[in-house]
C-alpha atoms as one frame of an Amber mdcrd trajectory, in Angstrom:
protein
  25.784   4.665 -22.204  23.393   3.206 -19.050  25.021   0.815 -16.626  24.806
  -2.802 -17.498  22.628  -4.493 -14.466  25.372  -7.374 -13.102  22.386  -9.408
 -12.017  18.924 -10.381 -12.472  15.967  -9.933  -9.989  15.683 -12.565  -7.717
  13.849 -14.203  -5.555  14.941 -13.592  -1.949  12.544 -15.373   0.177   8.808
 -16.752   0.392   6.527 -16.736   2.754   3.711 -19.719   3.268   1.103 -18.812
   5.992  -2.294 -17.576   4.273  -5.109 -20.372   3.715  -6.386 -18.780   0.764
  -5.370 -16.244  -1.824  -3.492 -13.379  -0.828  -5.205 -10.413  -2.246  -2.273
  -7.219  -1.261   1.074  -6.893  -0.070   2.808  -4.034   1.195   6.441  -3.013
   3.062   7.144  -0.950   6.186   8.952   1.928   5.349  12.099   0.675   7.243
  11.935  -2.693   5.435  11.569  -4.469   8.705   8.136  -5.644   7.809   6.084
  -7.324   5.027   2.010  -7.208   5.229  -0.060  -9.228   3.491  -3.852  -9.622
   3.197  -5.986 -12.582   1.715  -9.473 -14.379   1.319  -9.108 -16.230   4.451
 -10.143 -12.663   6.223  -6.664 -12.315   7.914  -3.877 -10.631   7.727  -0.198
 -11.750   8.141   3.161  -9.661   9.323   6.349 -11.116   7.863   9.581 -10.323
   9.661  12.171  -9.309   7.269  14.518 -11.144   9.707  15.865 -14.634   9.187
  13.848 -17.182  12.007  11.575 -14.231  13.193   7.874 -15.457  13.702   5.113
 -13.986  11.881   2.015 -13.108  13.296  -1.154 -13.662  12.348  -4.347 -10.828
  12.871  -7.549 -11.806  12.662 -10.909  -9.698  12.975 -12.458  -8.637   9.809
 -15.412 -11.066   9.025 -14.533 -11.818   5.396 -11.879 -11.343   2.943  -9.475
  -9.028   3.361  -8.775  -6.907   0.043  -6.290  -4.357   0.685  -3.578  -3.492
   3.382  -1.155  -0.555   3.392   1.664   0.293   6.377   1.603   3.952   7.326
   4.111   6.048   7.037   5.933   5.178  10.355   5.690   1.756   9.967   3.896
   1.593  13.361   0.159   1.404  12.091  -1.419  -1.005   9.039  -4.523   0.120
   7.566  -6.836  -3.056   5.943  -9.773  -2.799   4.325 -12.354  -6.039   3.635
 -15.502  -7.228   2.088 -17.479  -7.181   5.359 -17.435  -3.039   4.837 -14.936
  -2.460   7.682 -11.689  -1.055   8.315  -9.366  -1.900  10.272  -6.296  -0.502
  11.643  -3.969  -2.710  13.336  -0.696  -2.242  15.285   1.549  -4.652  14.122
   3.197  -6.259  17.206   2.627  -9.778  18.653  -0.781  -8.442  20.346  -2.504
  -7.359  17.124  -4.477  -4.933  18.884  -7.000  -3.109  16.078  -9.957  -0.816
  16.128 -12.566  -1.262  13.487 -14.946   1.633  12.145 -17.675   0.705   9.284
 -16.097   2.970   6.375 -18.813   2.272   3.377 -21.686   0.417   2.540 -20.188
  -1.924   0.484 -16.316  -3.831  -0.577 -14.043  -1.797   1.156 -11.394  -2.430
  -2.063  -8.370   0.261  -1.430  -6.479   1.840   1.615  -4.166   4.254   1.715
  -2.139   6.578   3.972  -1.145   9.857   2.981   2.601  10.644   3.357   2.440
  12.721   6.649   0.258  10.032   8.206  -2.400  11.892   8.988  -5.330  10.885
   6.817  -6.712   8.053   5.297  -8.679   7.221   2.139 -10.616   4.351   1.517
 -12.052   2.992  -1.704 -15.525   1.168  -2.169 -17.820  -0.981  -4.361 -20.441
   1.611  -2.679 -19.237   3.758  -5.649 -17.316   6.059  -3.251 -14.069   7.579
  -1.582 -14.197   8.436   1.155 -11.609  10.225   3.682 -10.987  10.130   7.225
  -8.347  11.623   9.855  -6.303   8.417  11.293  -6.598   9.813  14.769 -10.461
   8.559  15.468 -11.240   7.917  12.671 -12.852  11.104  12.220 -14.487  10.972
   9.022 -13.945  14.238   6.955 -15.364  14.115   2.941 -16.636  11.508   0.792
 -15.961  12.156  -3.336 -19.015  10.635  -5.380 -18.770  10.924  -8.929 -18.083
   7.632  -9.652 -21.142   5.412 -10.922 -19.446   1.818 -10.272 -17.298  -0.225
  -8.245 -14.487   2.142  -7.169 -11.393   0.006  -7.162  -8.407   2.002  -5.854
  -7.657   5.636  -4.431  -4.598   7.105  -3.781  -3.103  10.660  -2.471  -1.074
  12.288  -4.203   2.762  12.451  -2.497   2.287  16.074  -1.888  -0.899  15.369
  -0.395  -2.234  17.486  -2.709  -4.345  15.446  -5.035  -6.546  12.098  -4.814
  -6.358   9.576  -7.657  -9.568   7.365  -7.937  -9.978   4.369 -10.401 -13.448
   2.527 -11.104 -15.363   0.374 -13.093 -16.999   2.941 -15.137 -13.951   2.959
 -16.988 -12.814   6.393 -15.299  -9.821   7.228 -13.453 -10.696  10.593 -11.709
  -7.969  13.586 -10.269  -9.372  14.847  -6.853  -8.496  18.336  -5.761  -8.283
  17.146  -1.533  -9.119  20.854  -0.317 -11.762  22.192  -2.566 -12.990  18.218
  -2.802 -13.881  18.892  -6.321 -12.875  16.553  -9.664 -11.032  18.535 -11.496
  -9.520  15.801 -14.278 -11.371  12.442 -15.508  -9.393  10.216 -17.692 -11.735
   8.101 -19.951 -10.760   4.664 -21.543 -13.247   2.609 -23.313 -11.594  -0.543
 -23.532 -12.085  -1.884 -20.281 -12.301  -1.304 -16.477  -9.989   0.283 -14.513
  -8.207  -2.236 -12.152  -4.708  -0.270 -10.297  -3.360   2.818 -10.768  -0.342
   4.703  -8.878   1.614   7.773  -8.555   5.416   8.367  -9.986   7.338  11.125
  -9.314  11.009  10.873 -10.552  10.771  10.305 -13.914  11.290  13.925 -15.538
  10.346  12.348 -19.437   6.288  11.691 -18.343   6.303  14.642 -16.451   6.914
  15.919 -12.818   3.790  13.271 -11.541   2.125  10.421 -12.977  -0.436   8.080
 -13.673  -0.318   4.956 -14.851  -2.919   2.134 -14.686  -3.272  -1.387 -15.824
  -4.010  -1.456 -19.663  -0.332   0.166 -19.721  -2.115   3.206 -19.863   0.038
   6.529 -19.072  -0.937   9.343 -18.129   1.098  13.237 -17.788  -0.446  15.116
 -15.123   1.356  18.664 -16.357  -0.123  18.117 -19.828  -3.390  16.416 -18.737
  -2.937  14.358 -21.839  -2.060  10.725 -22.438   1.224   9.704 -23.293   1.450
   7.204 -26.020   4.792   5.150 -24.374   3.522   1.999 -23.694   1.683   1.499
 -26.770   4.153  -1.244 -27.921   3.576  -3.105 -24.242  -0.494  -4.065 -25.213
  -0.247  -7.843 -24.696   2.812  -8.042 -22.665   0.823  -9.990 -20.824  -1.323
 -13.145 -21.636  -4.187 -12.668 -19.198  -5.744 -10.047 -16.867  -3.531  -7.610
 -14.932  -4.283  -7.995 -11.389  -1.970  -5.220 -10.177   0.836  -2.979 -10.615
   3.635  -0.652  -8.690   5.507   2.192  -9.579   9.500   1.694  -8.534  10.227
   4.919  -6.566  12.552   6.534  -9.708   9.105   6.699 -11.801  11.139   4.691
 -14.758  10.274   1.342 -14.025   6.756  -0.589 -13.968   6.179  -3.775 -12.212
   2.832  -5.746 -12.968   1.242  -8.604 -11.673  -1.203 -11.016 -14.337  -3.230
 -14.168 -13.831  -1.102 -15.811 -16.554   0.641 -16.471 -13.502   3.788 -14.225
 -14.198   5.569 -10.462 -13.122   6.719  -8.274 -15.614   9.279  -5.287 -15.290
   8.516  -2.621 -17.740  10.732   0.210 -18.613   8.606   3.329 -19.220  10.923
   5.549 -20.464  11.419   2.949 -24.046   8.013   1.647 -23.674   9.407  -2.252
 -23.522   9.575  -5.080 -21.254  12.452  -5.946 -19.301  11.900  -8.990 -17.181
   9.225 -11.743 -16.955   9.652 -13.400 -13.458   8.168 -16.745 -12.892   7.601
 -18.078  -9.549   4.119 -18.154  -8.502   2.256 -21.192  -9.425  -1.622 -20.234
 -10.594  -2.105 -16.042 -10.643  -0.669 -13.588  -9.637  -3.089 -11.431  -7.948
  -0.817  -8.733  -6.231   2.514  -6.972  -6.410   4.343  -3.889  -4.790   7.544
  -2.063  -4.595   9.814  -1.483  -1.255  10.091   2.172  -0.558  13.163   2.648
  -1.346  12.709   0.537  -4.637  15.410  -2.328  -3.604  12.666  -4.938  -3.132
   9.368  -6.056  -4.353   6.866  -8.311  -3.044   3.914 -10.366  -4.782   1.489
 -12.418  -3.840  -0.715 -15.433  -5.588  -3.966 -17.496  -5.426  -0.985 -19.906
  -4.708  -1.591 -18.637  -1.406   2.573 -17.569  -0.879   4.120 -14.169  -0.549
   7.498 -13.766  -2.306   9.888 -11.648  -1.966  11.996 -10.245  -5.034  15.632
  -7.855  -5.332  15.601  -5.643  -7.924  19.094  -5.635  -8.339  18.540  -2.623
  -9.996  22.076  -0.202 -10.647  21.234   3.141  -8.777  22.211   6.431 -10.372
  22.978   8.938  -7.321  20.051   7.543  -5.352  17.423   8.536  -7.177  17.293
   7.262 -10.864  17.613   3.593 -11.715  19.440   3.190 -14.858  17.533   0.494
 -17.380  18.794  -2.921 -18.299  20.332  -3.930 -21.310  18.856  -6.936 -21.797
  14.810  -8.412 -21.257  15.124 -11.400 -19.310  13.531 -14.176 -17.084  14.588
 -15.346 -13.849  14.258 -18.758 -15.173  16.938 -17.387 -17.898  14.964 -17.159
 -20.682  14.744 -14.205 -22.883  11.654 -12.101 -22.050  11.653 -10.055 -25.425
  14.498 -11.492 -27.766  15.644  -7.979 -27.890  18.583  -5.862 -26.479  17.443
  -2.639 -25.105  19.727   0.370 -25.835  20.582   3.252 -23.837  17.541   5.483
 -23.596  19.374   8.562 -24.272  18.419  10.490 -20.838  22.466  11.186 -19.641
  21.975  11.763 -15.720  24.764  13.922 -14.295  26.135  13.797 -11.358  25.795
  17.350  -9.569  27.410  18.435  -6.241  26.300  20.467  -3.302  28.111  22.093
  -1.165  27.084  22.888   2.666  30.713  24.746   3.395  29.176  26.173   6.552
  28.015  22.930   8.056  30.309  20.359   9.577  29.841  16.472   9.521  29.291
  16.695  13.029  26.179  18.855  13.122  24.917  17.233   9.852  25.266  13.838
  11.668  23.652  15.789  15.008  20.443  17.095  12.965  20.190  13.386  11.404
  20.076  12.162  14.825  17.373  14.372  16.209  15.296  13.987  13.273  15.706
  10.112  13.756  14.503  10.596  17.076  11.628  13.070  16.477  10.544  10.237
  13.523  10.471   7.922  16.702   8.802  10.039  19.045   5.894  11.108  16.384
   6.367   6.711  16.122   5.568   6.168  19.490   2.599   8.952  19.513   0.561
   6.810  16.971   1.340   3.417  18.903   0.240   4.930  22.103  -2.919   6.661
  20.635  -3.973   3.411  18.785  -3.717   1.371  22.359  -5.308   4.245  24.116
  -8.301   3.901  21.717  -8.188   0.242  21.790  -8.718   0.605  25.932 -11.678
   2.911  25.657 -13.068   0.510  22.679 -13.219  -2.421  25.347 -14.128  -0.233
  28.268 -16.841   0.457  26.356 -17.993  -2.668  24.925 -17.756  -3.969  28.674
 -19.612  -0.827  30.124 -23.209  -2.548  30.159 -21.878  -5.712  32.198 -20.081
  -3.754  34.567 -22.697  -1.546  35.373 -24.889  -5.015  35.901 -22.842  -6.288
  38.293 -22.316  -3.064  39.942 -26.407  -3.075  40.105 -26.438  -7.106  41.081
 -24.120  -5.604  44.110 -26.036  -2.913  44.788 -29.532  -5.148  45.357 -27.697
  -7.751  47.442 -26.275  -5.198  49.868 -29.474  -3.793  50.214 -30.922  -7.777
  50.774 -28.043  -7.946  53.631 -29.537  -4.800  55.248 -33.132  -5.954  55.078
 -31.995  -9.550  56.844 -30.015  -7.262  59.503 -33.223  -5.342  60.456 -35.430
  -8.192  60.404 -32.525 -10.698  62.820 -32.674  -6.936  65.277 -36.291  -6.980
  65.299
């Protein structure tokens, strides 16, 4: 039999800032950090601290759609309706450079897991790709003949997952840039999808997107396992996120609730009420221990999972479907799935605790040095930005000089004369 979870999610803290809807939400790796983006073009950082100020960045021109932390929590990517990215560094000076990454909505951002690259989504009906140092754009994918709404790598790197409003969600081969899957639902438009990678019953990776839609990347075929889950919710789903164990769902709707959805039964666990009008936005921690949404309600919240974890990987399911109000979210128990996880051992017999803690250290540190790279190469391109922008007035006061030394000389020769 699964573990019974002792407690419910709940609601750890909210955040009030934004001055309109907040559109995306995302953690630092580390936990340290919350991101959010809204309609009211900026961009907030939420310290995961008790009485630690948030800061606010502001820069895009309009709306800001999408935000995503890299990978060492020391760069945020945004994207915005006034067809810009941004990416910011997210200390108390908010310094950002900004490169014009489509023609139209930028909708999606997303780092890949090394840090390296970075690929954008657009109502300009593209993806688009680009190396984080410069900006250096390297490929845009085209096959899409609508609003692209999200793109994501694959964790390998390997892959890019597109979603759009011509009903497609499209699998992107990154090195020979070619499509070499398209998923095609005629129900509706494609609004979220994402990646999951530990849950062995869907298959080694995949795809899931709103419509409780699922998707087995080894089989290429879709999965029938969430059939019974059509009209979990009462309105539109505005987002979703895979917890990192690939087992559990969590969805955001504008009937103003969150639902947690176990994929491997194909049922709902938990409806969480909190936000107060839609919920437009809604992703998992890294680690899985949190979750954070956001609402037209204009607050960020932040959720534990209190999920039980199975030898740090697997999250065992909940007996019971329940709401954090404590109302019953199905009216049905939910049994053990039947998937028995067991508990396996390794051995490292010639390897002491000492260098095991040694080797954890340096790779802490080389984490921190790569850290430190992408801070300094963000403010180094930040100081040729503004050197640049200021170029033309310098050189106009360095010409101003120039003609009023030569005046000086002219009054000199005349006063000798």
């Amino acid at each position: 039999m699964a573990a019974v979870c002792e407690e419910d999610p709940s609601l750890e803290r909210h955040f009030k800032g934004h001055r309109d809807a907040v559109t995306s939400v995302d953690f630092s790796c580390a936990k340290k950090q919350l991101v959010s983006g809204s309609m009211d073009s900026s961009l907030m950082i939420w310290s995961m601290k008790p009485q630690m100020r948030a800061y606010r960045f502001v820069g895009h021109k309009d709306a800001v759609l999408c935000v995503h932390f890299s990978p060492s929590g020391h760069l945020v990517a945004s994207g915005s309706r006034d067809k810009t990215v941004r990416l910011w560094i997210p200390n108390v000076k908010g310094e950002s450079t900004v490169f014009k990454a489509h023609t139209g909505t930028v909708r999606s951002v997303h780092f890949s897991n090394d840090g390296q690259s970075l690929v954008t989504a657009s109502d300009d009906k593209t993806v688009k790709v680009w190396t984080v140092h410069r900006q250096k754009f390297l490929f845009s994918l085209s096959q899409h003949i609508n609003w692209v709404r999200c793109a994501r790598f694959s964790p390998d790197g390997r892959l890019i997952v597109s979603s759009s409003d011509d009903k497609t969600v499209k699998l992107w081969d990154k090195t020979s840039r070619e499509c070499i899957h398209s998923f095609c639902e005629h129900g509706g438009a494609w609004l979220a999808e994402g990646w999951a990678c530990g849950n062995k019953s869907l298959g080694d990776t995949t795809l899931c997107c709103t419509g409780f839609i699922v998707y087995s990347m080894k089989s290429s075929v879709m999965r029938g396992l969430m059939n019974g889950l059509v009209g979990v919710h009462s309105s539109v789903v505005n987002s979703l996120s895979f917890h990192p164990s690939g087992n559990y769902l969590v969805t955001a709707s504008s009937d103003s609730t969150l639902k947690i959805l176990d994929l491997l039964e194909g049922r709902l666990l938990y409806t969480l009420h909190g936000h107060q009008g839609p919920a437009t936005c809604v992703a998992f921690s890294r680690d899985g221990d949190f979750f954070a949404s956001g609402g037209s309600d204009e607050q960020v919240m932040v959720w534990k999972t209190n999920f039980d974890a199975d030898y740090g990987d697997v999250v065992k399911p909940q007996k019971y479907g329940s709401s954090v109000d404590g109302t019953h979210g199905t009216g049905q128990s939910e049994m053990d799935c039947g998937v028995h996880h067991q508990k396996t051992k390794t051995q490292d017999s010639g390897r002491t605790h000492e260098q095991q803690d040694e080797e954890t250290s340096l790779a802490d540190t080389l984490e921190h040095i790569m850290g430190q790279l992408d801070v300094l190469t963000q403010q180094f391109t930040v100081w040729i930005k503004e050197l640049r922008d200021q170029l033309p007035l310098i050189l106009q006061q360095a010409l101003a000089l120039s003609w009023e030394s030569k005046l000086w000389e002219k009054l000199l020769e005349v006063e000798r004369c």
